[in-house]
Backbone as a chain_set.jsonl record, in Angstrom:
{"seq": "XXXXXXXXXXXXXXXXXXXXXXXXXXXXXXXXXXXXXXXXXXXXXXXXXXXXXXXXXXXXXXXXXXXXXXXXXXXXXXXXXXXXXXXXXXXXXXXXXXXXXXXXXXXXXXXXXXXXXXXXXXXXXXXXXXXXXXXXXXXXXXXXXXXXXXXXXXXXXX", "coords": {"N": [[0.802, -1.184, 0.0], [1.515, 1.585, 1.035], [3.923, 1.972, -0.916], [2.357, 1.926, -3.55], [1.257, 4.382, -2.842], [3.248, 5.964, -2.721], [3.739, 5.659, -5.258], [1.642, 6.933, -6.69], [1.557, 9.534, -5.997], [4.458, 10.205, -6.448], [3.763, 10.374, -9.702], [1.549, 12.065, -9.957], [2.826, 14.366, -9.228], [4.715, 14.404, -11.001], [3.071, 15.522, -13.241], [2.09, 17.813, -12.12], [4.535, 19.178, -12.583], [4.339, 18.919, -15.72], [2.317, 20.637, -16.358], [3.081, 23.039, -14.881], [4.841, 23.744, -16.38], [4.035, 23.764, -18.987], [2.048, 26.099, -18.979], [3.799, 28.705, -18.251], [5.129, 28.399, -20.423], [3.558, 29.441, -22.367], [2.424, 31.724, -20.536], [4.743, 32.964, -21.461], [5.214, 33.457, -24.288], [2.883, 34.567, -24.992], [2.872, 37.161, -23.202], [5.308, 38.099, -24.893], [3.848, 38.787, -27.357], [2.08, 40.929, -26.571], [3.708, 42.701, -26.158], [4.769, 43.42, -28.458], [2.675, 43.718, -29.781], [1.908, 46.646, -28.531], [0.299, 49.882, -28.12], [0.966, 53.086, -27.465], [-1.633, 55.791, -26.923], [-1.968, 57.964, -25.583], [0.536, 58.833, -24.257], [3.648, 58.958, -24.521], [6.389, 57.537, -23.401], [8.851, 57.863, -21.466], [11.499, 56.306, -21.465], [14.477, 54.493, -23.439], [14.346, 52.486, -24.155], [11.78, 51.199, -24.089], [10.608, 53.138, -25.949], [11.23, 51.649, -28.026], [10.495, 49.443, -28.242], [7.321, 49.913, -28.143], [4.494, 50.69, -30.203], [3.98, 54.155, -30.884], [1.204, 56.043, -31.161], [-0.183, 57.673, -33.825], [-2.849, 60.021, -35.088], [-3.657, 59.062, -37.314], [-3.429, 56.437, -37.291], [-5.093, 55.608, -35.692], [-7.64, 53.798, -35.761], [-9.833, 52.228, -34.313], [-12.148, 53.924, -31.813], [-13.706, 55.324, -29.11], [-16.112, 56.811, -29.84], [-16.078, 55.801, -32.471], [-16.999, 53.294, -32.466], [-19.537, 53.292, -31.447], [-21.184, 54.738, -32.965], [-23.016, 53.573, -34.073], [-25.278, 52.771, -32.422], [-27.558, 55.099, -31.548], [-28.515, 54.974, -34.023], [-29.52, 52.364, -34.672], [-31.545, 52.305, -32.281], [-33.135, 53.915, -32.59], [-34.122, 52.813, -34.658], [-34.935, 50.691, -34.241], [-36.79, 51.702, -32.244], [-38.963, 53.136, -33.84], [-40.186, 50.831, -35.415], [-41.075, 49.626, -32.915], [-43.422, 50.988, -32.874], [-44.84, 50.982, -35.169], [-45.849, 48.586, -35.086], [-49.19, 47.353, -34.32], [-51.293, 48.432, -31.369], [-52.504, 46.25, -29.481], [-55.736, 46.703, -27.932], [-57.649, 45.221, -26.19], [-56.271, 43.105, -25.26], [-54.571, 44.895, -23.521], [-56.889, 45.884, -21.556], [-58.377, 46.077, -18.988], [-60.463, 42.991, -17.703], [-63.186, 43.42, -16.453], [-64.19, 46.73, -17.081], [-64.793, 48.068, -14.819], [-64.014, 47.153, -12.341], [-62.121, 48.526, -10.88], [-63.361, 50.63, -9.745], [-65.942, 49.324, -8.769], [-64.497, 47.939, -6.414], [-63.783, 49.83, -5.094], [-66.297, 51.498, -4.397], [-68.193, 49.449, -2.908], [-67.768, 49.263, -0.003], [-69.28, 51.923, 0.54], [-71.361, 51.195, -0.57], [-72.819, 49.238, 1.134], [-73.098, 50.249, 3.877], [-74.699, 52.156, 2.698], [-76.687, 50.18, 1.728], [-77.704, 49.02, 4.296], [-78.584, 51.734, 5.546], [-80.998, 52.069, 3.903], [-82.849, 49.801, 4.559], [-83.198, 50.211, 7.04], [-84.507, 52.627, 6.617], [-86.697, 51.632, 5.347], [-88.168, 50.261, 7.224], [-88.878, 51.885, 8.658], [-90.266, 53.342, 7.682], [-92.356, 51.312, 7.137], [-93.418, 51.227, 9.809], [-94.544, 53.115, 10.519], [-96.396, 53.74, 8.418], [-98.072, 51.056, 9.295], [-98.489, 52.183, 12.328], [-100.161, 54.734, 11.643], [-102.439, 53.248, 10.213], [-103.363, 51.382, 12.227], [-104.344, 49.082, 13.712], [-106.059, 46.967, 12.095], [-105.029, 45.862, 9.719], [-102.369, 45.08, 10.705], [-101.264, 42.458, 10.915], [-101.618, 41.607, 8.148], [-99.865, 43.804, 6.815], [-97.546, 42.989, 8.361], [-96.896, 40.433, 7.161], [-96.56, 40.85, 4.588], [-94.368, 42.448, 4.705], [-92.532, 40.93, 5.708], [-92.238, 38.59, 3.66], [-91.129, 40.693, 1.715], [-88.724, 40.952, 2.205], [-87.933, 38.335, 2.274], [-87.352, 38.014, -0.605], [-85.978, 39.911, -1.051], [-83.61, 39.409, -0.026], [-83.419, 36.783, -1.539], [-82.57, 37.352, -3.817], [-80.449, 39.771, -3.873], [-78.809, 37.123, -2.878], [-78.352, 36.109, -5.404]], "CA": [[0.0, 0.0, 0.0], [2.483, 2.217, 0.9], [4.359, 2.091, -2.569], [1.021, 2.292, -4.463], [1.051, 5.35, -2.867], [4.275, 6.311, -2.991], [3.483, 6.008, -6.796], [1.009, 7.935, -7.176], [1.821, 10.601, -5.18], [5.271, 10.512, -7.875], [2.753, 10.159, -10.917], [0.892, 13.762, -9.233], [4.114, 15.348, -8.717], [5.175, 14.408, -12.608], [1.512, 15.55, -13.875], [1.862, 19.526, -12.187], [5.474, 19.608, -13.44], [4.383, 19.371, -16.634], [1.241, 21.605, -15.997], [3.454, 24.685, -14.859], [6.005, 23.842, -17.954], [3.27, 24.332, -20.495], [1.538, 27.404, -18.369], [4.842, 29.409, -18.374], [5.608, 28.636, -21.441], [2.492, 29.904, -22.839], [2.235, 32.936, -20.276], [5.893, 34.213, -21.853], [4.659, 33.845, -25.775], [1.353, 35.807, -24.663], [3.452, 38.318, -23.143], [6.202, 39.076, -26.021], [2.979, 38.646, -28.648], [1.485, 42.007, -26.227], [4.731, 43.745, -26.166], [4.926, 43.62, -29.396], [1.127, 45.224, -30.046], [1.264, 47.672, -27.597], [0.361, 50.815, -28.635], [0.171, 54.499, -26.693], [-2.259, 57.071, -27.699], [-1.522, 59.314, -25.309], [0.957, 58.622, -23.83], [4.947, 58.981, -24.908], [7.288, 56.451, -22.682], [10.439, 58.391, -21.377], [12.713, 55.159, -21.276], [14.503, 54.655, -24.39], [14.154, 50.75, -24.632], [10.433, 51.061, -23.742], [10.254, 53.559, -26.921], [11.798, 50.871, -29.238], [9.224, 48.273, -28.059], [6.038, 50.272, -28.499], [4.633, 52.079, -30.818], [3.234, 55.57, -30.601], [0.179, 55.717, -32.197], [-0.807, 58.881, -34.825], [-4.037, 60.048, -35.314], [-3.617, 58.181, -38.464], [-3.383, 54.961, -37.344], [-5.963, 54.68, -34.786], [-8.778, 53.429, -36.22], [-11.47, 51.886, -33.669], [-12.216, 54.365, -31.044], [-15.431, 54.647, -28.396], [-16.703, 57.064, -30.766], [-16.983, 54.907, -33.878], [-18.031, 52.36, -32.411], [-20.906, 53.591, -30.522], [-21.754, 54.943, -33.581], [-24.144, 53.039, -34.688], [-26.109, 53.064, -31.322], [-28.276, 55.649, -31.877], [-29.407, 54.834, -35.267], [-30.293, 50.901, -33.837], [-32.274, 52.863, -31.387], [-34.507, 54.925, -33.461], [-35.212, 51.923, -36.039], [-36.082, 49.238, -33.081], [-38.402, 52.397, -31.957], [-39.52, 52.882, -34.972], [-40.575, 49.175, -35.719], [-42.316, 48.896, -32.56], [-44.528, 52.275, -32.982], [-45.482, 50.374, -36.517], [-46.823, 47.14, -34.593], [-50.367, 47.899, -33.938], [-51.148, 47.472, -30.065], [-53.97, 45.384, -28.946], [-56.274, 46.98, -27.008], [-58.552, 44.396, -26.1], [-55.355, 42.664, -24.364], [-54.262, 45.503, -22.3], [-57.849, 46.466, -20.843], [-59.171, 44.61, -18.03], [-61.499, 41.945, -18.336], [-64.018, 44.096, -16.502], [-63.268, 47.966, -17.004], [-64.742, 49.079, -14.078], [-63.697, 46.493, -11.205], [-61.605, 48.874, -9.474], [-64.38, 51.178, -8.936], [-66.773, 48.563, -7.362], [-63.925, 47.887, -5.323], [-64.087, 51.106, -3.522], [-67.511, 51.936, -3.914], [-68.365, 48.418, -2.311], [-68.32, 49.519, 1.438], [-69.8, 53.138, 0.505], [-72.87, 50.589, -1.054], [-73.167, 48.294, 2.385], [-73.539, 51.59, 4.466], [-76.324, 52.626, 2.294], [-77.889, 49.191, 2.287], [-78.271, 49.085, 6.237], [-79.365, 52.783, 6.109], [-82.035, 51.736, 2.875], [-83.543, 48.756, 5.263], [-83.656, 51.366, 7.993], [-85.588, 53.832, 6.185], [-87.655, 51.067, 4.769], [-88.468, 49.377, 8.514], [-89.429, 52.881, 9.709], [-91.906, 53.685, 6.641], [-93.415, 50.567, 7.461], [-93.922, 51.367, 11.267], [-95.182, 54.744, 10.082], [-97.878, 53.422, 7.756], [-98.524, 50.394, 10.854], [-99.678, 53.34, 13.646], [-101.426, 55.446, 10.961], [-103.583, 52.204, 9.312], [-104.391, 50.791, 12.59], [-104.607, 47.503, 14.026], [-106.27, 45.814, 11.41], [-104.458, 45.381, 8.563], [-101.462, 44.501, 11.302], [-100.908, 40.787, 10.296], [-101.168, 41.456, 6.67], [-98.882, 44.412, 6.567], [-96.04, 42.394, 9.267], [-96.555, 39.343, 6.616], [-95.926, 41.578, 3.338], [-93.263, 42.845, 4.979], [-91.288, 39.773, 5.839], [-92.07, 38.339, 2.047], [-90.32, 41.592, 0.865], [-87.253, 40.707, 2.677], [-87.527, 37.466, 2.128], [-87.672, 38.291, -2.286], [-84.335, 41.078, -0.984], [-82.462, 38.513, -0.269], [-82.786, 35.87, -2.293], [-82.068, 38.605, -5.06], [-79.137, 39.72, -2.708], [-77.669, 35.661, -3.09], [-78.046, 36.156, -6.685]], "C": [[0.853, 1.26, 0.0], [3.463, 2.784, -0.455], [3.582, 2.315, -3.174], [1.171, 3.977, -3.809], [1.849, 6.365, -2.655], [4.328, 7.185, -4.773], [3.062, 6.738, -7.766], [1.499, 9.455, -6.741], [2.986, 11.208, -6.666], [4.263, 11.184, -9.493], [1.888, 11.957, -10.707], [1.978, 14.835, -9.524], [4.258, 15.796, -10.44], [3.925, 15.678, -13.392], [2.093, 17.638, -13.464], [2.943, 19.944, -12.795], [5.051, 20.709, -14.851], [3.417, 20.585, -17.2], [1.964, 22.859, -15.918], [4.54, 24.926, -16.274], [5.023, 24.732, -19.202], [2.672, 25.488, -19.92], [2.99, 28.672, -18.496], [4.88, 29.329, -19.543], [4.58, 29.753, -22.365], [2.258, 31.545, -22.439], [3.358, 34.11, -21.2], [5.635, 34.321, -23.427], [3.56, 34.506, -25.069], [2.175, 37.073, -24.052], [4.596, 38.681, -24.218], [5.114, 39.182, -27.334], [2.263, 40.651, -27.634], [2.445, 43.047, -26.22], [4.461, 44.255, -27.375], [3.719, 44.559, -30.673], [0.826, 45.993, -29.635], [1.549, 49.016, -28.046], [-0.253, 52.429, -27.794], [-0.443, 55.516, -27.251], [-2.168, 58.095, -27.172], [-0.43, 59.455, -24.358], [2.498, 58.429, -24.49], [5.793, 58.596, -23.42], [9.248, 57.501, -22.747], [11.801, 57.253, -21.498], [12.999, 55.307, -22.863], [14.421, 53.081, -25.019], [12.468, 50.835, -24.785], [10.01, 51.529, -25.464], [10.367, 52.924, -28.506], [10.559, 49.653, -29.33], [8.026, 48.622, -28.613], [6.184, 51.076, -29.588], [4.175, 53.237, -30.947], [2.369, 55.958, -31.875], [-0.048, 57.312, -33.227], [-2.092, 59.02, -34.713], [-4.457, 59.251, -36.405], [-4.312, 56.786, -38.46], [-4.423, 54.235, -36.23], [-7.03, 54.698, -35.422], [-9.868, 52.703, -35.279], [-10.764, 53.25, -32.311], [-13.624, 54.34, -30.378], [-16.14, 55.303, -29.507], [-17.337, 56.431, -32.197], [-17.165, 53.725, -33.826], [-19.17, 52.027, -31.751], [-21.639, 54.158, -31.535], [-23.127, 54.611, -34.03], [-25.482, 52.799, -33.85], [-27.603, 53.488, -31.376], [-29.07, 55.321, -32.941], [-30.477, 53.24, -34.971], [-31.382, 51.118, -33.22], [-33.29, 53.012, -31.689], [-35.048, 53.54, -34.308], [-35.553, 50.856, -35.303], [-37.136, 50.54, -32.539], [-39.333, 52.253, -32.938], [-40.805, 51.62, -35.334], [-41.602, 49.24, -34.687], [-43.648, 49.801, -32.968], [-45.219, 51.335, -34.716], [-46.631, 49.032, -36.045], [-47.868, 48.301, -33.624], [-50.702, 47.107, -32.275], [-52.859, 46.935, -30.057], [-54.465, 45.702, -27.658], [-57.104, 46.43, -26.013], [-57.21, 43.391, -24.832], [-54.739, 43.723, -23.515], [-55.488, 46.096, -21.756], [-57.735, 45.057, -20.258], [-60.238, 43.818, -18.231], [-62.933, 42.954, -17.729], [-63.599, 45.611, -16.133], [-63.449, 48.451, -15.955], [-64.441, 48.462, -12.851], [-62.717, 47.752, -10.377], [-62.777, 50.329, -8.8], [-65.511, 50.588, -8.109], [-66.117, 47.856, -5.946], [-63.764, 48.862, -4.135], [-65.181, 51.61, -3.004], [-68.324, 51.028, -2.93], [-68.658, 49.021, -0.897], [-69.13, 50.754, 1.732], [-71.548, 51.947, 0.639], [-73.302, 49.611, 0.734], [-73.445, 48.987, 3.136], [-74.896, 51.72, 4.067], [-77.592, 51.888, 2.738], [-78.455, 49.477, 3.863], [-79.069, 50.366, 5.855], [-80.954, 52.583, 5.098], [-83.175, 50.543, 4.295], [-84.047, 49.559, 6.558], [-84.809, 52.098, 7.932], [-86.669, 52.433, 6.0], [-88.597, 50.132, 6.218], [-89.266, 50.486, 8.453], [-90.586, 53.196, 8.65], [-92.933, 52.28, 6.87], [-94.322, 50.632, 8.697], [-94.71, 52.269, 11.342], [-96.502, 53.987, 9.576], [-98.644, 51.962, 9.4], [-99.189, 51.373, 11.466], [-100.725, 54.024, 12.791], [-102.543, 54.899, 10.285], [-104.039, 51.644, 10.747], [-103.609, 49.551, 12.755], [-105.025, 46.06, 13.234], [-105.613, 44.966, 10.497], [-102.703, 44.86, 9.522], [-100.727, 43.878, 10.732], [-100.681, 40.878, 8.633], [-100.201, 41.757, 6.519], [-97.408, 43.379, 7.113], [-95.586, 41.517, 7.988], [-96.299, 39.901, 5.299], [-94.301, 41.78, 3.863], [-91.88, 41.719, 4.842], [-91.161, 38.759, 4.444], [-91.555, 39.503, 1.592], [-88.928, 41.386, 1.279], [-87.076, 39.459, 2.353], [-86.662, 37.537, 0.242], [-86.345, 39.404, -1.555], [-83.657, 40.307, -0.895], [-82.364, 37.251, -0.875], [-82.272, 36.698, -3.509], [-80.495, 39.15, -4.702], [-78.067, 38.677, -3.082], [-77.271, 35.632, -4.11], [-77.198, 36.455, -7.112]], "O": [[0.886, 1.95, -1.019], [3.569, 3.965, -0.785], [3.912, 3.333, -3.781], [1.169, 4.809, -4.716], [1.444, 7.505, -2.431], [4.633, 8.274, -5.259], [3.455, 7.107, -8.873], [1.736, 10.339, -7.564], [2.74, 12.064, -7.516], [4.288, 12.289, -10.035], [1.874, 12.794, -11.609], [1.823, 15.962, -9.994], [4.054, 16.875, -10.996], [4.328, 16.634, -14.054], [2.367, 18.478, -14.321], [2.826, 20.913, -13.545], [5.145, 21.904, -15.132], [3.649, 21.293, -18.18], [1.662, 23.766, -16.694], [4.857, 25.937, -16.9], [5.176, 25.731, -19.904], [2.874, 26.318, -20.807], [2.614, 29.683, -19.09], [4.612, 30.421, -20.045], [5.015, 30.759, -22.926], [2.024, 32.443, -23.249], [3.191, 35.287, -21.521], [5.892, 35.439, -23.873], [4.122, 35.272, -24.287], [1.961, 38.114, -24.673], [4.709, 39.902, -24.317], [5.581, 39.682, -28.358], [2.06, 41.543, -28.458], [2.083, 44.223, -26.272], [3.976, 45.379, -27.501], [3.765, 45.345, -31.619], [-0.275, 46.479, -29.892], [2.685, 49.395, -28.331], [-1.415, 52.784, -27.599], [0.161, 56.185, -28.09], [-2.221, 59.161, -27.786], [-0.584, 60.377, -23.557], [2.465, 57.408, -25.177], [5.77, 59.372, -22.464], [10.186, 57.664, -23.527], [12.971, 57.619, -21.608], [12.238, 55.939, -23.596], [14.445, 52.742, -26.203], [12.029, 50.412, -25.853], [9.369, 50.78, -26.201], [9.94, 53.311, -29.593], [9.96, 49.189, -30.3], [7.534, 47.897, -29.478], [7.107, 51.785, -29.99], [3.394, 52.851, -31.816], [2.66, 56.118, -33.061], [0.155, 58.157, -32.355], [-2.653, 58.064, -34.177], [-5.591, 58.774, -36.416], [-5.189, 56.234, -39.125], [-4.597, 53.051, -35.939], [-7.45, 55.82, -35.703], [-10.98, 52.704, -35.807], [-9.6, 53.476, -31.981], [-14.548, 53.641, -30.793], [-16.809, 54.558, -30.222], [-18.432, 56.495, -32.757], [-17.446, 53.017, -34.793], [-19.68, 50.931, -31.519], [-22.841, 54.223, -31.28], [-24.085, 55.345, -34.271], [-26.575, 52.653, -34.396], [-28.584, 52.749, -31.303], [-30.294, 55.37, -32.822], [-31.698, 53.101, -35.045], [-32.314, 50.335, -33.404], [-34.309, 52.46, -31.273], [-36.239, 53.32, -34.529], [-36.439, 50.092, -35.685], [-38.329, 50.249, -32.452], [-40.287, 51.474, -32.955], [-42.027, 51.728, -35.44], [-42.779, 49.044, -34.989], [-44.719, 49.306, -33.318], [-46.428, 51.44, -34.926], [-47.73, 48.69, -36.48], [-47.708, 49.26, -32.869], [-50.534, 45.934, -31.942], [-53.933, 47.282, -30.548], [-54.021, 45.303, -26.582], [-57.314, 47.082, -24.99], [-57.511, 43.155, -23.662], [-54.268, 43.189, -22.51], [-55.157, 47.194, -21.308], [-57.394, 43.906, -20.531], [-60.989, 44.156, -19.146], [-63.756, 43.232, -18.601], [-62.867, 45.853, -15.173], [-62.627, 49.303, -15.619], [-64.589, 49.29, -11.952], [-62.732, 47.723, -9.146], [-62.845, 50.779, -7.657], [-65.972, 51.084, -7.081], [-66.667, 47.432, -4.93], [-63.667, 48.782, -2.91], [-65.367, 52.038, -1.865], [-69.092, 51.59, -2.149], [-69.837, 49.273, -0.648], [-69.663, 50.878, 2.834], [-72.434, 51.924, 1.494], [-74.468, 49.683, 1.124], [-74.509, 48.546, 3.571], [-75.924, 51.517, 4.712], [-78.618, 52.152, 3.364], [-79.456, 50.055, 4.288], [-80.287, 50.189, 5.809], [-81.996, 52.971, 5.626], [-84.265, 50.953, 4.693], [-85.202, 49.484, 6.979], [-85.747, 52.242, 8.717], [-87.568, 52.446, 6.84], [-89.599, 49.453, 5.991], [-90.447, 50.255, 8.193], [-91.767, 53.254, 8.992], [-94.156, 52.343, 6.751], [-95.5, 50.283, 8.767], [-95.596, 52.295, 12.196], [-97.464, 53.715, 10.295], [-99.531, 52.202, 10.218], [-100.391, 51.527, 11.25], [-101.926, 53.972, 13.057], [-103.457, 55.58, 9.82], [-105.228, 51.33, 10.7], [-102.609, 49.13, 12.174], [-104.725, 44.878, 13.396], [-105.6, 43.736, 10.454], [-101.9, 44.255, 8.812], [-99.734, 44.264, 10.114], [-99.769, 40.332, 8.013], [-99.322, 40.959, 6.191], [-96.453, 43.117, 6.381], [-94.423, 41.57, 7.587], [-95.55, 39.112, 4.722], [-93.299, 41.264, 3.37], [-90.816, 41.697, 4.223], [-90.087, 38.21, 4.196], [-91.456, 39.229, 0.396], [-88.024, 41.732, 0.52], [-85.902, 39.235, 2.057], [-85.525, 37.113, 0.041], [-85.515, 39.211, -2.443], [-82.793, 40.29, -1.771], [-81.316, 36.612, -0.78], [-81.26, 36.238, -4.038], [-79.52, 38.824, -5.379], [-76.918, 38.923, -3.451], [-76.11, 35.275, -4.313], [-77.083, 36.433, -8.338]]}, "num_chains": 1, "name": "protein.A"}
């Protein structure tokens, strides 16, 4: 066991060797390939080796800058506006299914107020006509009465 893992352990060791061999090697071509493109635009390098390396760019020679290539930005802009202002919107999909739900949402407890005070008024006009008719018609009137409420609220459940 020991040797097996002696072995490996070797076999590991071998393996990053060659891992940092090819990583170095690679990092120092990627760096003389950037030396060799590096270019100052505004910038002039007092050393005199530095000035042999790079090269100092002209107005000439620079060709992409943010400017031209943001160029085109704006114009993208306007013709995706454009485009959509052409697609016709669908009105029928941005209304609500019923237009006026958020007003029966507020008017809702204004209307339950009323009710009570409506059943109110409507008790007391009955009590009213009651004393001023009399005794007789009593029983009829009580039993109209309670068939009109009954016919309110099943209308009400509706």
């Amino acid at each position: 066991m020991e040797e097996e893992a002696r072995r490996r352990k070797e076999r590991l060791e071998a393996i990053r060797k060659r891992k940092l061999a090819s990583n170095n090697s690679s990092i120092q071509a990627n760096a003389e390939e950037k030396v060799k493109d590096l270019t100052f635009r505004s910038y002039t390098p007092s050393d005199e080796n530095l000035k042999q390396l790079v090269n100092i760019a002209t107005p000439d020679n620079i060709k992409t800058t943010v400017e031209s290539e943001t160029k085109q930005i704006p114009i993208q802009t306007l013709q995706e506006a454009a485009e959509k202002e052409k697609e016709e919107v669908d009105l029928f999909n941005l209304a609500p299914k019923k237009a006026n739900w958020d007003l029966r949402r507020d008017v809702e407890k204004k209307l339950e107020k009323l009710d009570r005070r409506t059943q109110r008024a409507v008790l007391e006009l009955i009590r009213q006509r009651l004393t001023s008719e009399g005794g007789d018609n009593l029983a009829e009137v009580v039993a109209n009465a309670e068939a009109q409420q009954k016919l309110d609220a099943q209308i009400d459940a509706e």
